[in-house]
Backbone bond lengths (Angstrom), bond angles and torsions (degrees), N, CA, C in turn:
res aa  C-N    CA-C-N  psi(-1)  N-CA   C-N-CA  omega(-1)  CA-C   N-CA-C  phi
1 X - - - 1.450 - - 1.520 109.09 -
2 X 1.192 116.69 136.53 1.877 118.98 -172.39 1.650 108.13 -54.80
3 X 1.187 111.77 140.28 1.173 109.65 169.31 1.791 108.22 -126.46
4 X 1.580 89.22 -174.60 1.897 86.62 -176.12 1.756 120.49 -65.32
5 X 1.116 113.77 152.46 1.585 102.45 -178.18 1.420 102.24 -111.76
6 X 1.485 109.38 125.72 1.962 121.23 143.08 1.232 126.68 -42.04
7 X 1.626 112.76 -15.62 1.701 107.49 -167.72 1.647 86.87 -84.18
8 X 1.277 135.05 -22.30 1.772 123.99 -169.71 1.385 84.04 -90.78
9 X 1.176 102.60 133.38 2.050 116.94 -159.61 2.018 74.10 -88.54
10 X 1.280 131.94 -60.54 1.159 112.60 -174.81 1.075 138.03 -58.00
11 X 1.692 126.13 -22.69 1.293 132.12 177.27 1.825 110.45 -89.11
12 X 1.204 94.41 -15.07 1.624 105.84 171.62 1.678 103.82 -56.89
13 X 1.328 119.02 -39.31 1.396 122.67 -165.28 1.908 114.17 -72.90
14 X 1.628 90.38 -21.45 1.321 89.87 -167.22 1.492 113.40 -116.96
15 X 1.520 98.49 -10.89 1.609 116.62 -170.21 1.449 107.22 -135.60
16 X 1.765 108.59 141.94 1.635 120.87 -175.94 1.819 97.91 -102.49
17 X 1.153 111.55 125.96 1.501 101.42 166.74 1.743 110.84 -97.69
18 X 1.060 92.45 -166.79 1.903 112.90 -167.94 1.937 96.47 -82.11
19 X 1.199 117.06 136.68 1.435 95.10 178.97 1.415 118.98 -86.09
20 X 1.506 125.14 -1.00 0.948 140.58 175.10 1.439 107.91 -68.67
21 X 1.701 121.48 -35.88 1.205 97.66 -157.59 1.234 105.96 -97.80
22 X 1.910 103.57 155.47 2.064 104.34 179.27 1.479 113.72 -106.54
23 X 1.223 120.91 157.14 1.588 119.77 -177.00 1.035 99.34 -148.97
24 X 1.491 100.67 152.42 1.650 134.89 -139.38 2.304 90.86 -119.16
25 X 1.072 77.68 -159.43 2.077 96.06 -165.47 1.743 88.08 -41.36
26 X 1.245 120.08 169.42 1.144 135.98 154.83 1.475 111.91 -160.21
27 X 1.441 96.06 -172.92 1.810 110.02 179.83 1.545 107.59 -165.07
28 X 1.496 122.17 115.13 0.950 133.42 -163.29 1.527 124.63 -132.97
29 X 1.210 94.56 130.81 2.058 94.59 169.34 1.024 108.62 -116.55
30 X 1.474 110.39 163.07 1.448 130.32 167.80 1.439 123.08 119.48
31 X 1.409 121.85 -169.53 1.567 109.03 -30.06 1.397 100.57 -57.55
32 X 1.603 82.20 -173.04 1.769 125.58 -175.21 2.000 94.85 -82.44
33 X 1.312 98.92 151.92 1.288 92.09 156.16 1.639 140.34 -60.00
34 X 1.163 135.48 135.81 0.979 136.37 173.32 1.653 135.22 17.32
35 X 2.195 85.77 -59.01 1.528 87.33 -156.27 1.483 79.70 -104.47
36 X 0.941 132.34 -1.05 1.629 132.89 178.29 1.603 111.09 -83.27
37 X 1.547 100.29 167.83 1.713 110.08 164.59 1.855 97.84 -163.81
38 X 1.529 102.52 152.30 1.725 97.01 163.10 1.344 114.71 -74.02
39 X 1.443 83.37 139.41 1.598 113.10 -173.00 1.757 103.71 -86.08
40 X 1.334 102.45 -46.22 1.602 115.54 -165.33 1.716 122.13 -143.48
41 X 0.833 152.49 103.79 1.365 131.04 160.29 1.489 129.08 -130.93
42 X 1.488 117.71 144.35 1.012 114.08 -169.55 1.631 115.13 -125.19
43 X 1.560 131.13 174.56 1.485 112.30 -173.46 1.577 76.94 165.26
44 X 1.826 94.67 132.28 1.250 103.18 168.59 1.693 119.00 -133.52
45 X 1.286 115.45 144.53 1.755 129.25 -143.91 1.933 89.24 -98.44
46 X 1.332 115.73 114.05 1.347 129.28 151.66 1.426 100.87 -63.32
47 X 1.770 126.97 90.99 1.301 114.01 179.24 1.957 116.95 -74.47
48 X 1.610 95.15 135.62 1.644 106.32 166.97 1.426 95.75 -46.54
49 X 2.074 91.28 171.41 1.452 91.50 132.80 1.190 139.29 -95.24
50 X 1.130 130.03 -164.88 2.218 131.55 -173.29 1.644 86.50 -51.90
51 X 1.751 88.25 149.80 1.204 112.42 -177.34 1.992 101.12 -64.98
52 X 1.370 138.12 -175.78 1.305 127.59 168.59 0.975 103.99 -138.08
53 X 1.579 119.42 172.99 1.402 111.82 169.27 1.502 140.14 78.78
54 X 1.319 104.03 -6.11 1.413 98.40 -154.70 1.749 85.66 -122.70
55 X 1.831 128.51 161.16 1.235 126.57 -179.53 1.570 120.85 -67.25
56 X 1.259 107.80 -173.25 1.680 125.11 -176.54 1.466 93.21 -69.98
57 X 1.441 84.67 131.64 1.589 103.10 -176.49 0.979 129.52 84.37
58 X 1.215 126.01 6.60 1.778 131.03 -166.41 1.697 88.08 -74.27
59 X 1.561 97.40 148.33 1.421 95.84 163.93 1.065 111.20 -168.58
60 X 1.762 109.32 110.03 1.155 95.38 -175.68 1.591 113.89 -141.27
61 X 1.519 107.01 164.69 1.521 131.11 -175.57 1.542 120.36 -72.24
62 X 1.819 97.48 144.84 1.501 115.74 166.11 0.921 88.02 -139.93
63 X 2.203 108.02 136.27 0.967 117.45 -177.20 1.766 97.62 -173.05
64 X 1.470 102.79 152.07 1.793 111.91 151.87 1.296 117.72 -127.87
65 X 1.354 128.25 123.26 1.154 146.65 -172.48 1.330 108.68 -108.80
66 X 1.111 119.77 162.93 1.759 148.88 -178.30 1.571 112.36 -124.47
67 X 1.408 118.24 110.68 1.079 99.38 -176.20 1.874 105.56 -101.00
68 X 1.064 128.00 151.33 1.225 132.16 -168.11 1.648 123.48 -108.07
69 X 1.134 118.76 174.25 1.696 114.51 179.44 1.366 118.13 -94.06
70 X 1.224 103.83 15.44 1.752 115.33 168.73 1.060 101.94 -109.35
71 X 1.131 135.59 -4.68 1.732 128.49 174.21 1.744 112.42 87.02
72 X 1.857 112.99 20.69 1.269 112.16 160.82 0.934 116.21 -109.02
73 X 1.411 109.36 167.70 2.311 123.81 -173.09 1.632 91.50 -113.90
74 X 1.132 96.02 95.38 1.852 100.13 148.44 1.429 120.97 -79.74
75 X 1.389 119.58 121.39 1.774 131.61 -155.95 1.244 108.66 -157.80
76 X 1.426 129.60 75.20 0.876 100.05 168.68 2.035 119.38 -77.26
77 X 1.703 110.12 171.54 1.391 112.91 -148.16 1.649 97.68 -124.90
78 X 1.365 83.39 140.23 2.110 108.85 153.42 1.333 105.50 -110.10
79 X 1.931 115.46 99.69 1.841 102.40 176.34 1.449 101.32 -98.88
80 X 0.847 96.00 173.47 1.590 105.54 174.85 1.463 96.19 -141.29
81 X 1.552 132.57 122.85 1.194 143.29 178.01 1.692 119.76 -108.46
82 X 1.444 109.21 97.19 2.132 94.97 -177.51 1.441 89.58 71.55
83 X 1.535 155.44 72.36 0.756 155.02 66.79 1.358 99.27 102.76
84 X 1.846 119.00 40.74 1.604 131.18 -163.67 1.717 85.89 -125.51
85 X 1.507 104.28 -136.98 1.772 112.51 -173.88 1.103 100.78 -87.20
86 X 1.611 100.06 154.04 1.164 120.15 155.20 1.266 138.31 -66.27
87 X 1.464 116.37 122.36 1.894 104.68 173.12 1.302 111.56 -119.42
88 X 1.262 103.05 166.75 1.375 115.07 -142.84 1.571 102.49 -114.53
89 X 1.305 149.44 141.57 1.209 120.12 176.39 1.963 115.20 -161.70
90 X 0.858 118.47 135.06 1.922 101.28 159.77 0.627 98.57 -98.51
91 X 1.903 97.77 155.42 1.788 123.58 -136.59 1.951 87.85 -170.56
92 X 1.024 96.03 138.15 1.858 114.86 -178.64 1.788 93.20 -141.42
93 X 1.464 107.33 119.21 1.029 125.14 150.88 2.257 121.12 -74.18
94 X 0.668 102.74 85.16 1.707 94.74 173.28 1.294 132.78 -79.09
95 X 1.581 129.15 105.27 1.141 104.76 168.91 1.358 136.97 -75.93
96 X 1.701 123.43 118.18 1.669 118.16 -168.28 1.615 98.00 -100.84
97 X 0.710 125.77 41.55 1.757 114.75 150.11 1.947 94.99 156.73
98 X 1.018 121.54 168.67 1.618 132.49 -178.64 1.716 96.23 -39.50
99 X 1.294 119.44 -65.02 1.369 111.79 -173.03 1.294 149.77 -115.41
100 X 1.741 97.33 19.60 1.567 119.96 152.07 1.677 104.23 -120.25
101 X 1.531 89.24 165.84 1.255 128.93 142.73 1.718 151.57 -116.96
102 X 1.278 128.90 148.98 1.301 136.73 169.23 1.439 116.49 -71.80
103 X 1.342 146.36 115.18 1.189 120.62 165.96 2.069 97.70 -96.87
104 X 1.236 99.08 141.08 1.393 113.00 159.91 1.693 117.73 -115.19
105 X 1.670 115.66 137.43 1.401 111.33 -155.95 1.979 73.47 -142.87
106 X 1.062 95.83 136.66 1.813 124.98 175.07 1.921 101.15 -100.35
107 X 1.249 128.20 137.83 0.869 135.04 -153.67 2.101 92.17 -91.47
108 X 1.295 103.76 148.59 1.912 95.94 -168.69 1.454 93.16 -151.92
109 X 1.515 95.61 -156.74 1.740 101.40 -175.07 1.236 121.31 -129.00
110 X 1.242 144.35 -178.25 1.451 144.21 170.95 1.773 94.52 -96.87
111 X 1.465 99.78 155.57 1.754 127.84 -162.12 1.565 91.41 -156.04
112 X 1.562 98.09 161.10 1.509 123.37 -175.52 1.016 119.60 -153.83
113 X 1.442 125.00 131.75 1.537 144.42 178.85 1.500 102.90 -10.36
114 X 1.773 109.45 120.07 1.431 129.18 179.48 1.298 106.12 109.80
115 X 1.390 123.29 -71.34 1.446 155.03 173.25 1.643 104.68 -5.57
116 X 1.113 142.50 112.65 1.272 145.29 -164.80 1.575 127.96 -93.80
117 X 0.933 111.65 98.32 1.310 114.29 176.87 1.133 135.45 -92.45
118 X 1.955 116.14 132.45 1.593 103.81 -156.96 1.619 92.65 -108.60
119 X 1.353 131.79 147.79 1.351 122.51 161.34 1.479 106.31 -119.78
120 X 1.589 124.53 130.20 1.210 109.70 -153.63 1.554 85.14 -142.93
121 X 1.318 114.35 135.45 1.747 123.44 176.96 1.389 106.91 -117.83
122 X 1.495 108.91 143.98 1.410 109.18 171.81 1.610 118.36 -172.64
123 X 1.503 98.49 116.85 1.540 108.76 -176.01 0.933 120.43 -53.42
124 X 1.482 131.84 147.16 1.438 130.90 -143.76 2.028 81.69 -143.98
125 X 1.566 104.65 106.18 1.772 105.78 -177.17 1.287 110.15 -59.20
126 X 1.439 115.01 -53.74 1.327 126.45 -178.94 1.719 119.61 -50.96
127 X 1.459 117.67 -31.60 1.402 109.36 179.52 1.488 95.24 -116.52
128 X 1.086 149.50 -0.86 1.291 123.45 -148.69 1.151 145.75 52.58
129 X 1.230 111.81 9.19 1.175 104.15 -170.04 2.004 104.31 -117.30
130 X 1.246 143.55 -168.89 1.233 160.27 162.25 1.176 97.95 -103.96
131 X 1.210 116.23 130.36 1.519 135.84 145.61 1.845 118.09 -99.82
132 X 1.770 95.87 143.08 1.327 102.07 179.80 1.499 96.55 -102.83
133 X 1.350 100.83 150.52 1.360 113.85 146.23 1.125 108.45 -145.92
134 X 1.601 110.62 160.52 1.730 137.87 -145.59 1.420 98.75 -152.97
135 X 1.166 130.08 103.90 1.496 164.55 168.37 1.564 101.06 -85.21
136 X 1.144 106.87 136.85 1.887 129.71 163.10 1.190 129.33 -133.40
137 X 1.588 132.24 61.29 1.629 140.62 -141.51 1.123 95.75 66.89
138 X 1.091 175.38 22.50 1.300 154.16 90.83 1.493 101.33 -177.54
139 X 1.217 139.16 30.37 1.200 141.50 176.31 1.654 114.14 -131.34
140 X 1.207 102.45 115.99 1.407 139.46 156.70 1.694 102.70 -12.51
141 X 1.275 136.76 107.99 1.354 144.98 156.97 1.662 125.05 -117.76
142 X 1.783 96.02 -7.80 1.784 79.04 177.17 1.851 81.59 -173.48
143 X 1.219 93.55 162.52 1.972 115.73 -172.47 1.406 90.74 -168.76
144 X 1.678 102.85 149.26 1.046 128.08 -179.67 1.464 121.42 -176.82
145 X 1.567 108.57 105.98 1.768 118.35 -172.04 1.636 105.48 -80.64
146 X 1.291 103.10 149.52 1.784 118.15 167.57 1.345 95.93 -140.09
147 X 1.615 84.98 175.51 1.666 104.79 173.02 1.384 98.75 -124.22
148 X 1.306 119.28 105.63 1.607 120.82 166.32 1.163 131.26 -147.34
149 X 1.034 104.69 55.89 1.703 132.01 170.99 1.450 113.33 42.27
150 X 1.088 147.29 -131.95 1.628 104.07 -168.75 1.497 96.24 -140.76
151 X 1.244 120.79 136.38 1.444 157.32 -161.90 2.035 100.34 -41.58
152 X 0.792 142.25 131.59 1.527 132.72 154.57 1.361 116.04 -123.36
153 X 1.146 113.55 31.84 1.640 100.40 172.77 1.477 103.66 168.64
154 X 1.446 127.52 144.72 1.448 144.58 -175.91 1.059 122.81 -140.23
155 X 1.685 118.95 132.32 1.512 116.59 -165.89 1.772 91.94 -169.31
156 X 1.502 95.73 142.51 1.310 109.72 167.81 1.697 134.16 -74.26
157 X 1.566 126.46 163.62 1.423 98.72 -179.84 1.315 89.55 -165.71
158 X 1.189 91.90 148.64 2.299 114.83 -173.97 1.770 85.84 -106.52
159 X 1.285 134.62 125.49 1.247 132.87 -151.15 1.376 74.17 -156.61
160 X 1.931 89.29 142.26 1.921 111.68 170.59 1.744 99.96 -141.55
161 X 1.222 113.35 114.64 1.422 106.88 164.67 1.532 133.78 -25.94
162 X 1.846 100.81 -58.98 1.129 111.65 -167.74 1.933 113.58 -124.75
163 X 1.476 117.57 17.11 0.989 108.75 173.29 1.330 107.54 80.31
164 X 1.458 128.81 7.00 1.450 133.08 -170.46 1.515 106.81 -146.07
165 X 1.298 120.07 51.91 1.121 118.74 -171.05 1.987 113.59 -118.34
166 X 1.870 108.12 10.71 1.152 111.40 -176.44 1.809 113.32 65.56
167 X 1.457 94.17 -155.70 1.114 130.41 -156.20 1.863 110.19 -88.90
168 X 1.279 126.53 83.57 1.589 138.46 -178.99 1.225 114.04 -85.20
169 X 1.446 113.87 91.72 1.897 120.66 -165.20 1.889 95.25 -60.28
170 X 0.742 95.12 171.36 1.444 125.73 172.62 1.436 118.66 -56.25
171 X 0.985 120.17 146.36 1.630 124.00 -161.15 1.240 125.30 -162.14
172 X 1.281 141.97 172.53 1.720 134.31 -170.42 1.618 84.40 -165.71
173 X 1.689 97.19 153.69 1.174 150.53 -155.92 1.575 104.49 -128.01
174 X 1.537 143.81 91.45 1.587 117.28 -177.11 1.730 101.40 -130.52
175 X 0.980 99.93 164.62 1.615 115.52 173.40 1.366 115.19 65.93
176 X 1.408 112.25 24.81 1.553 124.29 165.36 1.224 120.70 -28.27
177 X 1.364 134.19 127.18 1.798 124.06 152.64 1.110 114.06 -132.19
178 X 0.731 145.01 154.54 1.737 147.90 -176.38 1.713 98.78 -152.68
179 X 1.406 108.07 133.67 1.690 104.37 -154.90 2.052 79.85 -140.40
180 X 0.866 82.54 126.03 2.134 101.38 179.57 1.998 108.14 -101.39
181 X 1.000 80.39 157.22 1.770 98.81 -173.63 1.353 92.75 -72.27
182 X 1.215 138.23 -70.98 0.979 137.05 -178.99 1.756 128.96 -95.25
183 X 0.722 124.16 149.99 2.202 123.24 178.80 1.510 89.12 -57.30
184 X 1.296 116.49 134.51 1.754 127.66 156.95 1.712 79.53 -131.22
185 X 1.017 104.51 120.38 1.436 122.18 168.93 2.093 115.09 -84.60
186 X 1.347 94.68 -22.89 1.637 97.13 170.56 1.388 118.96 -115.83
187 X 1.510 99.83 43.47 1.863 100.99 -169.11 1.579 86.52 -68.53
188 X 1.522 118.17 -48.70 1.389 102.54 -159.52 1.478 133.64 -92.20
189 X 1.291 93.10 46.78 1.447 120.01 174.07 1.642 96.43 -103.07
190 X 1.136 124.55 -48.47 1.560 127.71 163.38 1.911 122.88 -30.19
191 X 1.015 101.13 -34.46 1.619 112.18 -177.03 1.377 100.56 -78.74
192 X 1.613 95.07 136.19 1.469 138.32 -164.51 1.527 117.98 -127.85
193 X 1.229 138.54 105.56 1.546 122.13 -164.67 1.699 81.17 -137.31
194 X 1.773 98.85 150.17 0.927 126.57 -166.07 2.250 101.07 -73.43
195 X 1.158 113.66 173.18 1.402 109.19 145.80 1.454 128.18 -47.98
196 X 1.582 117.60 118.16 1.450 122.14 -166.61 1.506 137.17 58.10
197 X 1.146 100.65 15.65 1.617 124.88 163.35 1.264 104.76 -80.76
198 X 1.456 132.03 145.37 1.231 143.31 159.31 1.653 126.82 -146.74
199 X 1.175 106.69 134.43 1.467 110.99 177.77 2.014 101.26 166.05
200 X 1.820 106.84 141.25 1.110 107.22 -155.13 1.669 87.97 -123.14
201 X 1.679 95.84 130.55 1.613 93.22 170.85 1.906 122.66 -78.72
202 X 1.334 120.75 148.21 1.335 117.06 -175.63 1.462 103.62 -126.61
203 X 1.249 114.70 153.82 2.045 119.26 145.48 1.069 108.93 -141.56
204 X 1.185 93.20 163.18 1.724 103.67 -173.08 1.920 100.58 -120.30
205 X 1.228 96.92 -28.62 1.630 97.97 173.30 1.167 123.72 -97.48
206 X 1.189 110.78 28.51 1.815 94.64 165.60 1.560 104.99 128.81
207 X 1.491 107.36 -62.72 1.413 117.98 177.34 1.627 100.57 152.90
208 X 1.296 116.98 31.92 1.539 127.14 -172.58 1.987 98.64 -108.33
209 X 0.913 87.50 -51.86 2.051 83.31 165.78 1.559 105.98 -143.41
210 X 1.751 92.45 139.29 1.205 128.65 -179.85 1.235 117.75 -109.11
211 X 1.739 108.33 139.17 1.739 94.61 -179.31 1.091 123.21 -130.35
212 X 1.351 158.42 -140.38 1.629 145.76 155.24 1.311 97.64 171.27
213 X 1.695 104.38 101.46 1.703 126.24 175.23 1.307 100.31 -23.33
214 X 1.680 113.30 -66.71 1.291 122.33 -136.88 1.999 110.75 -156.59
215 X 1.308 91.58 109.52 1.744 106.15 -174.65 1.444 104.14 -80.35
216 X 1.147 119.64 81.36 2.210 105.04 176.00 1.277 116.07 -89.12
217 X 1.394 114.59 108.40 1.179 122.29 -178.02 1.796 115.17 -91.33
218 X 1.254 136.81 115.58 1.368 135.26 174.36 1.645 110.31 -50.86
219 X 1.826 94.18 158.70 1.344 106.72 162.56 1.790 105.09 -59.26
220 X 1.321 101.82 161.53 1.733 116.28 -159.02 1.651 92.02 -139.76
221 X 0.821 137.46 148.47 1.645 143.32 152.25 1.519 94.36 -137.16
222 X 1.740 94.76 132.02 1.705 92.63 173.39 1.692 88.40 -128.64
């Protein structure tokens, strides 16, 4: 089951992953400044097809997560299990003490190569908590609220359980926004992209929302 990744230098700060698991290209922000946190962000996955190549059981993740100041990964997920369909799902990583975690998984659907997936976060004042929502061509297949204190940083991730997950074609990320409580006018000095990743953050207001046309993530073999 996906866990948090060390390769997003920001979610590393707030989140422990599995040591088993390996990860492929990414693209990452954060943190936020100080007096800031994400308020909102959204980004939707042009899904590949199945990963190839790789043994029984490989299974592995597409995803962008938020890592938070409680020490959970909000992500929602594209898995691919044994190298069949894709399912689609919201997913809350929790941290319950320094050296576990909770995973929470919202029940979703299976998707197929092209098929668009939106993952969309958004703090909710009144409860505290973030809500997911999970889009499939534009329809709603899975939501799922937490309480995890408020988000500082967002980054994408090509994720393999077991290091045996083959060959992960190439893929894009478009119509990104990520919208902050407060203007950080140098958030996007924070962004970090792997070798052959591309995509450039913008604002037009100040430094209160940020956007990025287009996330291109390379083929990956792990």
């Amino acid at each position: 089951m996906p866990s948090s990744s060390q390769l997003i230098s920001v979610l590393a700060a707030v989140a422990f992953g599995s040591v088993e698991a390996a990860f492929g290209p990414s693209f990452s922000t954060g943190p936020v400044s100080s007096n800031s946190w994400i308020r909102e962000a959204t980004s939707t996955l042009v899904l590949p097809k199945a990963p190839s190549g790789g043994s029984s059981g490989a299974d592995t993740s597409l995803w962008v997560g938020m890592g938070t100041s409680n020490g959970d990964l909000i992500q929602s997920i594209a898995d691919n299990y044994d190298q069949s369909n894709w399912n689609i799902f919201a997913y809350t990583l929790k941290e319950t003490s320094p050296t576990s975690q909770e995973p929470i998984q919202a029940p979703g659907s299976t998707a197929n190569a092209n098929d668009q997936v939106t993952m969309h976060y958004v703090y909710n004042d009144s409860t505290g908590n973030y809500t997911q929502y999970v889009l499939v061509n534009g329809n709603q297949v899975s939501t799922l609220s937490t309480s995890d204190g408020h988000a500082q940083g967002w980054g994408s991730a090509v994720e393999c359980a077991a290091d045996n997950c083959g060959t992960v074609p190439a893929h894009s990320w478009i119509n990104t926004k990520i919208i902050l409580d407060v203007a950080d006018a140098g958030y996007s000095s924070t962004l970090s992209k792997s070798s052959g990743v591309t995509g450039t953050m913008s604002t037009s207001d100040g430094g209160k929302t940020w956007t990025v046309s287009t996330i291109d993530i390379p083929q990956f073999t792990f």
